[in-house]
N, C-alpha and C positions, 0 to 999 in steps of 0.2 A: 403325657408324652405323645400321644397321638395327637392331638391338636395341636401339641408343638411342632409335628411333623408335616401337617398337614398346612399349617403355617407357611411354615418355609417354602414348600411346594408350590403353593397360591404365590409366595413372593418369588419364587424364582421364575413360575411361569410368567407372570405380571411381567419382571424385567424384560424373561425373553422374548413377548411378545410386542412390549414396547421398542426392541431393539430391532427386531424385524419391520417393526414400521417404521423406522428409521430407514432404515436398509432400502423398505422397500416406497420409500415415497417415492410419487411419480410425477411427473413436470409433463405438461400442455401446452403448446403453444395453441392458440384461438386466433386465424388472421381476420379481420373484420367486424370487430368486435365491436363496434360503437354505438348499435341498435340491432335492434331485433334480431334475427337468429344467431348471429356471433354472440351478444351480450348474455342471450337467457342461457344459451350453453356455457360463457365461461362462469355464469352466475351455478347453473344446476352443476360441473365437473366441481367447483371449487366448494360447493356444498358437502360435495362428497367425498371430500379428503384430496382430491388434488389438487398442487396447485397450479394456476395458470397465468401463464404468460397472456393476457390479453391485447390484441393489434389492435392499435388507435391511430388516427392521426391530429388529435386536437387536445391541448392540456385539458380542455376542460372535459373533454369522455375520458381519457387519463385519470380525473379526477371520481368522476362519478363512476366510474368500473369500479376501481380500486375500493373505495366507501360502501361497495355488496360484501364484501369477505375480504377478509385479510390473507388468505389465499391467493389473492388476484394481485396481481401487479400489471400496471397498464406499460405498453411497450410502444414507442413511435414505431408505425412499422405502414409504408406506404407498398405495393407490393410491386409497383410498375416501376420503383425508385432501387435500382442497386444499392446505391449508397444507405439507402434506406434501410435495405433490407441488410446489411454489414452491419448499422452499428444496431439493428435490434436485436441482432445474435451475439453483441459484444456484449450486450447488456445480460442474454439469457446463460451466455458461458459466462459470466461472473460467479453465476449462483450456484450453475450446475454443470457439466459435463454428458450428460444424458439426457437424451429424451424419450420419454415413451409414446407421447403419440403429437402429431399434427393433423390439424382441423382447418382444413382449406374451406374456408367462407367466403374471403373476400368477395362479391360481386359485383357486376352494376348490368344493366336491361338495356339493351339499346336494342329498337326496333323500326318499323317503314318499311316502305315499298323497294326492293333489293335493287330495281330498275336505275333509282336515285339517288340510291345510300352513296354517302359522300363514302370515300374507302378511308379517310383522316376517323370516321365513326366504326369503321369496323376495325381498324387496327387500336382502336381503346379498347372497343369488347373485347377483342382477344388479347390486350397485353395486361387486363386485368382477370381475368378467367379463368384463361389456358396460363398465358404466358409469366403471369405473376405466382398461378397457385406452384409452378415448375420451379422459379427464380427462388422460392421460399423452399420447395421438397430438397433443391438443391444445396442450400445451406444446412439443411435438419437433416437427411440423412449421414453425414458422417457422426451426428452425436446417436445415432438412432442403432444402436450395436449391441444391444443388451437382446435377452433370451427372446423376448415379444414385445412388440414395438409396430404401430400400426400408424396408416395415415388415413383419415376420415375426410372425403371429397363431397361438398355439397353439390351437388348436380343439382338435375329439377328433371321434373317429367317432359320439360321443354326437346329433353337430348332426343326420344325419338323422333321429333321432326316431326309432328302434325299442325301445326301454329305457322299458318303462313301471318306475315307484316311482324313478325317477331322473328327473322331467320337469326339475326346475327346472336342472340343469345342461346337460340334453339344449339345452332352448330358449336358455339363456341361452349356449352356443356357437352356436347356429341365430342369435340377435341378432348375433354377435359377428361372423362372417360375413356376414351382410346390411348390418348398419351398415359396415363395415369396403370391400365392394363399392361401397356408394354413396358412400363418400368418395374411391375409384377413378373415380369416374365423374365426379363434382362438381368434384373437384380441381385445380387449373390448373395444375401442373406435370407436364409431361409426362415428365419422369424417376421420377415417384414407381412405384416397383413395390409392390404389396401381396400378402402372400404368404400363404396359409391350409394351415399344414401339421395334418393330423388322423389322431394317432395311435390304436392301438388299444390295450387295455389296455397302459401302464406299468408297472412293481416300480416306485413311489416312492410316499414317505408318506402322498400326499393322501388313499390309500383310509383309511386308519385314522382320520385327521383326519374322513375324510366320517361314517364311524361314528361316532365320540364327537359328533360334533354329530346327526347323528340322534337318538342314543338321547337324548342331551339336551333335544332337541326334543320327541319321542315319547313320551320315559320316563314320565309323565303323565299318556296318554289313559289314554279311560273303556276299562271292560272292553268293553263291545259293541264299540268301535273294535278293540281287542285279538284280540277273537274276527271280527271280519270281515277283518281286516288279519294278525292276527298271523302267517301261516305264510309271507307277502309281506316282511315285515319281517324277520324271522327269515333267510329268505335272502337277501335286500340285504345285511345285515349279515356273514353267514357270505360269500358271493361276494364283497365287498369287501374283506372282511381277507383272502382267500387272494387278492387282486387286487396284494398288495404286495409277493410274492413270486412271481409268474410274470407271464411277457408282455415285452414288450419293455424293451431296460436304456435308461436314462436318455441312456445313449451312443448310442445308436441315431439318437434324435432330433436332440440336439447333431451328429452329423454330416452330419442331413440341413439343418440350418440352417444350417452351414459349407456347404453345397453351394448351398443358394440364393442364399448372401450372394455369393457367387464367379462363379454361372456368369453368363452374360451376361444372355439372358434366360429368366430362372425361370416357372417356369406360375404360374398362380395360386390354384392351390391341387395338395398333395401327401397321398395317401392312406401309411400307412409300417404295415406287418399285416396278417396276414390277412383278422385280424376286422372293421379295416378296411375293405378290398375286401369282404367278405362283408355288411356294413351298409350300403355305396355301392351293392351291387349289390341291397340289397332295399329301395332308395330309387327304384329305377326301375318297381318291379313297381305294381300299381296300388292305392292303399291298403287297400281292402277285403279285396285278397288277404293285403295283408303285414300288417296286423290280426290275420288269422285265423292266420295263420300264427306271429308273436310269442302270439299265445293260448294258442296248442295247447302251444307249447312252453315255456311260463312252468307249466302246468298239469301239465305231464309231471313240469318240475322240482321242484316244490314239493308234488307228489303222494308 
């Protein structure tokens, strides 16, 4: 009779606990999902029981996301594209009605001398950054109404501004972050958490991607720019392609945003590197000093 009892108990909890996971699965969206830090995160969330919506723009990373876990489902999702961005939520309110978190990845690096910058290059960094990770938060928060519900912002340790010939990504995580705070502030759900993780150099493609459109950019100018600029440029270029293969792995991050998605309450913002903490920590000094300081040592290197 006892083991009959006991029985039952194990199967009635079994059900209910199977019925709660039910209840309680959770849906992801992942924008920028088609390498490196978008993919190993929608690869580690969808390992661990959620699932995700992963942002592509090409059938064929559609296909190869999808083929990590059956959890994943690739979404056309361009983030500078309205329409874009319409029917990737057409596709994610099919399945579900809720979401529990967005993970603002999309990026791209655009860097040079700010003297030059054509402004056609700094209105792309920012309508893929700022302006796209906002175009997406703006469609996800009306599914995003349940008790806890979080949006996870890739920044970079770029946002405090010590990296000159890189301004336009520096500023355009510094926007992505300030916008991102006042919509914390403005918000009227009190479950909403927003999360600003800012990593320090990555091994993932965007460095090389950042090069090819520099030089694209650059390729160009006049000689005088050449000769005032050139030994600046010459190292962005050369520090960026050796940026794709050292520094932190793409894993690294992915398991820091399994960690915020989970714990109860996450900070609101996460530094993950050295170089990190070493950029936060010359965000406090007073800027004249840390001026002189990024000078001296831009000056050594390119000497």
């Amino acid at each position: 009779m006892l083991l009959c009892k006991i029985a039952l108990f194990l199967l009635k909890f079994t059900n209910v606990t199977q019925g709660v996971y039910l209840v309680m699965k959770k849906y992801v969206l992942v924008t920028g999902a088609s390498s490196g830090l978008g993919k190993a995160t929608a690869e580690k969330l969808a390992n661990k029981g959620y699932f995700v919506f992963a942002g592509v723009r090409k059938q064929e990373d559609k296909d190869k996301i999808e083929a990590l876990n059956e959890n994943i489902e690739g979404v056309f999702l361009d983030v500078t594209d309205p329409q874009s961005v319409d029917g990737a939520f057409e596709v994610i309110k099919s399945q579900t009605d809720s979401l529990y978190a967005l993970v603002n990845n999309a990026g791209i690096a655009a860097g040079g001398p700010i003297e030059f910058a054509p402004v056609e290059m700094l209105q792309k960094q920012f309508d893929v950054n700022v302006f796209g990770a906002i175009r997406v938060a703006q469609k996800a928060l009306p599914m995003m109404l349940a008790d806890d519900v979080r949006i996870v912002n890739i920044s970079s340790m770029a946002s405090y501004g010590i990296f000159p010939f890189v301004s336009p990504y520096c500023v355009s995580k510094r926007a992505l972050d300030m916008f991102f705070n006042f919509l914390l502030l403005e918000n009227k759900n009190p479950a909403l958490k927003i999360i600003s993780i800012k990593p320090g150099v990555v091994a993932t493609p965007i460095w090389n991607k950042s090069v090819d459109a520099i030089e694209e950019c650059f390729g160009s100018i006049s000689e005088n720019v050449r000769e005032k600029y050139g030994k600046e440029l010459e190292f962005l270029a050369q520090n960026a392609r050796g940026n794709e293969n050292k520094g932190l792995k793409s894993e690294d991050i992915a398991n820091l945003v399994y960690k915020v998605l989970c714990i109860k309450n996450p900070k609101l913002s996460y530094n993950i590197g050295k170089d990190s903490y070493f950029a936060r920590f010359m965000s406090f000094l007073p800027l004249w000093f840390s001026n002189k300081l990024v000078k001296f040592g831009l000056k050594k290197r390119i000497s």
